[in-house]
N, C-alpha and C positions, 0 to 999 in steps of 0.2 A: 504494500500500500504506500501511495505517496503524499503524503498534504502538504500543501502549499498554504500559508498564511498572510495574508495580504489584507494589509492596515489602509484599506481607501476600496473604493467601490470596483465591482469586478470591470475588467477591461476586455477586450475580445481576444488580445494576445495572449493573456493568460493560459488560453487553452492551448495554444502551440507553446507553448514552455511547458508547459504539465508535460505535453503529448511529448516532447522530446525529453523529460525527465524519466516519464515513463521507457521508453526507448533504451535508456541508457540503463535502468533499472535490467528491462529485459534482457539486453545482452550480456552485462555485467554483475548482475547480482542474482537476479532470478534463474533458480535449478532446475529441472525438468521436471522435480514432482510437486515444484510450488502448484498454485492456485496461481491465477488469470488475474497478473497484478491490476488496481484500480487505484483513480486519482480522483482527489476531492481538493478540491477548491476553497477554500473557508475565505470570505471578504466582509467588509463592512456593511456592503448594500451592493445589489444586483437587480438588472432590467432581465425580468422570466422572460420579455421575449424573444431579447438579446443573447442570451442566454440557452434558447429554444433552438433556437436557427444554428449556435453554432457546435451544439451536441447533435445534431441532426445527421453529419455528414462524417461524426466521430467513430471510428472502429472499435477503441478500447474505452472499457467503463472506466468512466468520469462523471462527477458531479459536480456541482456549485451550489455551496452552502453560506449562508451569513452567521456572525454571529451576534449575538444581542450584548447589548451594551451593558455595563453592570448597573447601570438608573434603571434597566427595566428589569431586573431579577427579582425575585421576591427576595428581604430583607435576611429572611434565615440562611438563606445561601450567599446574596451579594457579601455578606458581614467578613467572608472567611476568603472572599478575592482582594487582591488591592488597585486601589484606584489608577486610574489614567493619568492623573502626577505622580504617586506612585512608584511605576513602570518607567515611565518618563526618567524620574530621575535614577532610579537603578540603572537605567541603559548609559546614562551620562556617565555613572562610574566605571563603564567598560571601555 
């Protein structure tokens, strides 16, 4: 499996980086008794029907998923994520 995580709204290249991440997975990683590797896409916000048109013409499973932001998680779960400052500045001390 591959996921890609991508911090801003889906783009339509996306799916050709997946497709050749995949690619690279199958000749170099994937064995002959794996399973039928697949790509998922996780983005900010995506157009289903942008989206529609270019799984349409896809060979290998892929999807595109969003993820929700932690202001719309219910409280008992947001509590134990950390905020978008946060993250923010964690990645500043990398």
């Amino acid at each position: 499996m591959v996921f890609e995580l991508k911090a801003r709204e889906f783009d339509p290249r996306d799916i050709g980086q997946l497709q050749m991440y995949l690619a690279l997975v199958n000749k170099h990683v994937k064995e002959k008794t794996h399973n039928q590797s697949i790509g998922i896409i996780v983005c900010k916000d995506k157009n289903r029907t942008v989206v529609e048109y270019m799984l349409e013409e896809t060979k290998q499973p892929v999807g595109v998923a969003t993820y929700n932001q932690r202001k719309n998680l219910p409280e008992n779960i947001a509590k134990y994520l950390p905020s978008e400052e946060e993250i923010i500045k964690r990645l500043e001390k990398l």
